[in-house]
Structures are given as C-alpha cells and as structure tokens.
N, C-alpha and C positions, 0 to 999 in steps of 0.2 A: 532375571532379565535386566541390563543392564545398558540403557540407552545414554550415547553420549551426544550429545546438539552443539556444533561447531558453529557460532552464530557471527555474522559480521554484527548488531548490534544487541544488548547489555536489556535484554526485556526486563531488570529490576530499576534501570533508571536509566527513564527516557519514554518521550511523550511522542505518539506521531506513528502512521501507518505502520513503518516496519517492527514496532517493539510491539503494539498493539497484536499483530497478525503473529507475532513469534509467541508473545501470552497462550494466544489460541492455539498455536501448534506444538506448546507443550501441555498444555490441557489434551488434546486428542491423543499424543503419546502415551498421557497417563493413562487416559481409559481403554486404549487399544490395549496396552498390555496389562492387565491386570499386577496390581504391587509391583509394578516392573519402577526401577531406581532410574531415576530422569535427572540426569547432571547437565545445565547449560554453562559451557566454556566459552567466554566474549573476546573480539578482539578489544586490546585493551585501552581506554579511553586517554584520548590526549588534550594534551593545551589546543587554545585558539592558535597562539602563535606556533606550536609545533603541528597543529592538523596545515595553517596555510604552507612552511615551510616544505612541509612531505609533499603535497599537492606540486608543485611546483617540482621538487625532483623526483618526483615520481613520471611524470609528463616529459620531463629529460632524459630519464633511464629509456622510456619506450621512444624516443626518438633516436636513440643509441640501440637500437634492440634490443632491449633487456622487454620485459614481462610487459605488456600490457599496461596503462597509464593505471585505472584503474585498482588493475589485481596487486599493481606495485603497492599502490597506495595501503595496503590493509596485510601489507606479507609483517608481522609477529616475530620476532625470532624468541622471545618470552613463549609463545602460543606454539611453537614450531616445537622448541625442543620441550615440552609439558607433553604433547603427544607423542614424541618420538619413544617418552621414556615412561608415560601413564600405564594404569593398568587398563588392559586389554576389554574392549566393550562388549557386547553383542549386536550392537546397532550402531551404525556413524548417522547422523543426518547433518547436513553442511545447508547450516541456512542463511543461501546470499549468494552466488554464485559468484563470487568478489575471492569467496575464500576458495577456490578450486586448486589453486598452489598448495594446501595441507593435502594432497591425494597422498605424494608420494610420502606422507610422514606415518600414516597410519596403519593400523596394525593389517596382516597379508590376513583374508580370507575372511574379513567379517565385512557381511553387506552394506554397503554406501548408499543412502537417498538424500540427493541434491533439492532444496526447496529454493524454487526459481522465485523470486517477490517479484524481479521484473527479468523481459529479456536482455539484459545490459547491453547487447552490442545495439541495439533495435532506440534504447534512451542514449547511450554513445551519441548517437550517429544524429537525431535531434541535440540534444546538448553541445556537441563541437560542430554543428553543421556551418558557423559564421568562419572559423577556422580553413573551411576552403577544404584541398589534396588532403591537408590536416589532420582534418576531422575524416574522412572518409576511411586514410589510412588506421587511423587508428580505431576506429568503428568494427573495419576490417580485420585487423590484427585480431580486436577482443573475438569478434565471432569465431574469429578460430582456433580461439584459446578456450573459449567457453564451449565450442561443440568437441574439440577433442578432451573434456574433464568431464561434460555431460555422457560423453561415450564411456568413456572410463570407470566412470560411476555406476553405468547402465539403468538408475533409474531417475526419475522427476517428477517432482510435485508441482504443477505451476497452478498462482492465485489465481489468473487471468483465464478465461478460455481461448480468447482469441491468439494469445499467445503462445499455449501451448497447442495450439493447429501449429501455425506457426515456426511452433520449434519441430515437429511433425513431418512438414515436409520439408523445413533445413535437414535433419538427421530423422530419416527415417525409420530407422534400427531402434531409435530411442524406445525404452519404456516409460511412461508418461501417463499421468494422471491430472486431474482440476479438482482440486480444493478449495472452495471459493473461504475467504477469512472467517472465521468464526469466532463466537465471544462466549465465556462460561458466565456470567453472568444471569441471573432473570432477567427478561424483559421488563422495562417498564411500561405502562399505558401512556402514549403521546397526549397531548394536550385536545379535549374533544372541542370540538369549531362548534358555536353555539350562535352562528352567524356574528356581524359586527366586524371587531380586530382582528385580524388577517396576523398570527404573528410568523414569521420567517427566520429560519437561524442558518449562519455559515461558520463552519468549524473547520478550522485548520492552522497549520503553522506557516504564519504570516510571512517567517524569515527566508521561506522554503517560496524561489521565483516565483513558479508556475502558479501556486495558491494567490501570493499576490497582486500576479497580474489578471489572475480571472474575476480577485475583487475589485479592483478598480474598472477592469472594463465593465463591468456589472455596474456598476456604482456613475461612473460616466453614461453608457451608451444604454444603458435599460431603467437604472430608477428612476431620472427625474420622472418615466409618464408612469409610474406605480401612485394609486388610490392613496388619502391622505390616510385610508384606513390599513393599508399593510402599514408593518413597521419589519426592521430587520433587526437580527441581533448577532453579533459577529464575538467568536469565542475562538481564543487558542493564540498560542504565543505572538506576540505582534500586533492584536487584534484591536486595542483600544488605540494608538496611534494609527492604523489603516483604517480605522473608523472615524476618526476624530478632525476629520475635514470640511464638517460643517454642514455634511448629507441631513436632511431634513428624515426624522422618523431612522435614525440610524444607532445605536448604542452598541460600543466597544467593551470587552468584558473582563477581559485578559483570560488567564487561566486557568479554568473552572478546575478543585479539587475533585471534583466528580461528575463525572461525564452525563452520567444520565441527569443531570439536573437540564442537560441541554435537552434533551426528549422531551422530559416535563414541560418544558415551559413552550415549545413549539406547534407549530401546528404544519411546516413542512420544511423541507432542506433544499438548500440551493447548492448547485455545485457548477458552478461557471467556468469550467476549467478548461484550457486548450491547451495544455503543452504538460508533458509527462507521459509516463507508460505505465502497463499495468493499473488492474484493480484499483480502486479506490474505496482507502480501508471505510472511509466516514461515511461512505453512501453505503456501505453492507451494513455498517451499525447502525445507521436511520432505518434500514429496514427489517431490521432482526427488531427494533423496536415497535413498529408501526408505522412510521413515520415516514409520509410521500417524497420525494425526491424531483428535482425539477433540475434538469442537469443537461449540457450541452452532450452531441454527440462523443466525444474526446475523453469524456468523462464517465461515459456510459460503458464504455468499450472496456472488454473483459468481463461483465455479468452476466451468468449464466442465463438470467432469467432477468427480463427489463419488465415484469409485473410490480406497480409501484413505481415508477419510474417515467416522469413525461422528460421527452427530448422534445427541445427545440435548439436550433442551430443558430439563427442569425440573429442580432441585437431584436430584429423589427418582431421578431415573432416571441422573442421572450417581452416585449415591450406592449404584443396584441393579447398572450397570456396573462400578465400583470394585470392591465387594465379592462381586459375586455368580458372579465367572467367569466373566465373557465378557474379562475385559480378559486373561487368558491366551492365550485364541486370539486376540483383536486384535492382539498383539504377535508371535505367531506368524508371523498371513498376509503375505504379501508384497505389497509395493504393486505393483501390474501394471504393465510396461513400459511399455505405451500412455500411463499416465498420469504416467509419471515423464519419460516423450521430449517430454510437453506443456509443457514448461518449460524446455524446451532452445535454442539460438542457432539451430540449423538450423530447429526448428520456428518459432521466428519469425520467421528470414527466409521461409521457405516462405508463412507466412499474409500479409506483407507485400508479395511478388511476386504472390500472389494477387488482392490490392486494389490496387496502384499502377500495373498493366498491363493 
C-alpha cells in the first residue's frame, strides 16, 4: 500500500497548527494501514520577498478570472509535473484544500481524500471582509472552487465539526467525516495546583493576527483585575516581544524546543481568540495532555467535545473568572479521560476505519 499526502505545508519544518495537525495525520495513515509506505509531497517553501510578491499577483490573476486568489497562490509547477509523471499511489490524500488545482494531474482511478484544516471560503470571507464587493467576490469565487474539487474528490476529512455541518449542507452529496487533530506522542502529567501560584500559559505564533490580537486584548481588557497570585506565561514565535510590555506577573518565552515543557510547567491554557476558523490545534494539545482550557467562544468552535473547556465571552466575565474564584477550582478539575483519548492516534484511526470501510 502506497499512500501519497499532497500537503500545502512541509510537517518536517514548521511550527504552528497546520504542520502540527499534518504530524498527526500521517501518524494515523501509518496505523490504519499496516507497513503501508507514507510519502509526504509539500508545496515548496519560498522567500519572504517571493511569498509577498506571489500574494499580490496571485490576488490580480483572480481579479482577472484566473484561479481563486488563494489556490493561485500555492499552484507548483515543480509539484504539478512530479505528479503528472510519479509513480502511481494507491491513496491521494490532499491536505489543505488550497491544493485542489493537482485534481486534474493525478493519476485516473485511484481514491482521493481531501483533509479540510479549515473551510477557506468561510476564513476568505472574515479575512478580506475590510476589502468590501472585494472580499465577498472572492470569498464566493473560492467557495465554488472549493465545492466543485470537494465534489470531485468525493470524500472529506474536516478537523472542525462545526465545519464539516457546514460543508454538509453547502454540498450535500459530500462524503465527510471529523477528525478532531491528534498527537502521537505520550501525554504528559500537567502541573498538579497545590493551591497558591495560579500558573497560566498561552502558546501560539505571535506573527500569525488573530493569536496576536487575542493577546493583547487579554492582556489590556482582562489582566490588569487577575490576582497578584496568577502569573502568565506566553510561549511561541513572537512571544517575548508581545509579552514584554511591562504587564506585571507576565513572561515571554520565545520558542520552546519542546512542547510539552509547556504542559509541565502549567496549570491551565488560555485561548482568547476572536478571529480565525477552524480547530484550534493548541487547545486539542492542552487537552490530550490534561490541561484545562479557558477560551472564548470563537475559539471553542469546532470541538467535538467542550469537557475541559470553560467559555466565557466578554472581557467582564473572563475578568469575574480571573479574580473571582472559580479559576481555583478550574485548575483543580481534572480533564476526563474521554476527552483527553479524543485526540489520540488510536482514536483516529478508529474514526478513519469507520469512514473508509
């Protein structure tokens, strides 16, 4: 058996939800198929100044009609003709839906599965929404770029649930499944609360808006009324300059060489996020580890299961949680097995045997 993974990013180098969630879905490849050969093929990595370059005429071709701003942006002709002329797979899986342009390069009659990380037309359409007609048409355009290559493909993996409703009743036809991300690793034991230090950790790529702007409004509109007893600890590309403002009880960390050092040293995860789509890989990892989750609605959205998981929505309530003592017992409860094994390799081969048989 011979799988081949058509991936929009390079899971041997690169930090940040989508290489994270592809690790995981070639782990599950391997175990569903027993000694089945797993080759990942990336689109292939460019300059700063050649990614902004492309950006920009990629955004002019689709205002010309050509492709989609997006799909323009990641079309390969390196990647293009390596499939036109490779050897023959038994599996396609095209992870990114960015890459749906390779349909027509691959080989006739071996099965397609598209793994959706988000619904692009759905983060389009927030992303260019200041763009006006702009942004709508071209939000538009993808979606119906991306439902006739989803049709085409006939099947779909989405991380998100609510997304793949979502895609459900866009294209009914669709075959479709939820994989929520998974990690092959052990778990490790989160940091036990032995009352006292309240410690708090946010992990993400600083460079990356939406993570950004969730920390400083966190960091403005809810820490100053945080106990002098919590402290925060902010980890991932960017992290020691968005920390390094002068926040009282705040430390920046940069890039930790190993993730689970962040579980260790925690006692729960913040995820203040209002803008993006799909899953969010850091909150499945806090909870495949133990590790509680305190996290706006926006950010909640797409887990199958919000056990482990307090929402609150507006500054004033994550401001009456911080200070008002509930964030003691939050750090207390233990996340439930159920919801820590839903993010494991065996569970998602298990949901993948379920849909490919």
């Amino acid at each position: 058996m011979r799988i081949l993974v058509l991936s929009v990013v390079d899971p041997a180098n690169g930090v940040g939800g989508g290489w994270t969630a592809t690790r995981g879905l070639l782990l599950v490849s391997e175990a569903f198929y027993a000694g089945a050969e797993v080759e990942c093929v990336a689109v292939p990595a460019r300059s700063r100044l050649r990614h902004g370059i492309r950006q920009v005429v990629s955004f002019l071709e689709s205002l010309a009609g050509g492709l989609p701003a997006k799909v323009a942006f990641n079309v390969s002709v390196p990647m293009q003709d390596r499939e036109r002329n490779g050897a023959r797979p038994d599996l396609y899986v095209i992870n990114g839906s960015d890459l749906l342009w390779l349909l027509p390069d691959l080989a006739v009659g071996v099965p397609v599965v598209v793994v959706e990380h988000n619904l692009e037309y759905r983060l389009i359409a927030e992303q260019t929404k200041a763009l006006g007609w702009l942004g709508r048409r071209e939000a538009a355009r993808h979606k119906e770029y991306e439902g006739a290559g989803l049709k085409r493909a006939g099947r779909a993996i989405f991380l998100a649930a609510d997304e793949h409703e979502q895609a459900r009743r866009d294209w009914p036809a669709l075959e479709a499944m939820v994989m929520p991300p998974v990690f092959g690793y052990e778990p490790v034991a989160p940091l036990a609360y032995r009352g006292g230090e309240v410690r708090l950790a946010f992990l993400a790529n600083l460079g990356w808006w939406p993570n950004r702007d969730g920390l400083d409004w966190f960091l403005r509109e809810v820490w100053p009324a945080a106990p002098e007893t919590v402290r925060l600890d902010v980890y991932g590309p960017g992290s020691r300059e968005a920390a390094g403002a002068g926040y009282r009880g705040v430390t920046g960390h940069g890039v930790v060489a190993d993730v689970t050092e962040v579980w260790r040293n925690c006692h729960g995860l913040i995820a203040p996020i209002w803008l993006g789509a799909g899953v969010k890989i850091k909150i499945a990892e806090a909870l495949y580890n133990g590790v509680p989750v305190l996290a706006t609605p926006r950010a909640a959205q797409g887990l199958t299961s919000l056990e482990g998981v307090t929402v609150r929505e507006t500054a004033e309530e994550w401001r009456l949680f911080l200070s008002g003592g509930g964030i003691e017992e939050w750090v207390r409860t233990p996340v439930p097995e159920s919801t820590r094994s839903a993010f494991s390799v065996a569970e998602g081969t298990a949901r993948l045997r379920e849909f490919l048989q």
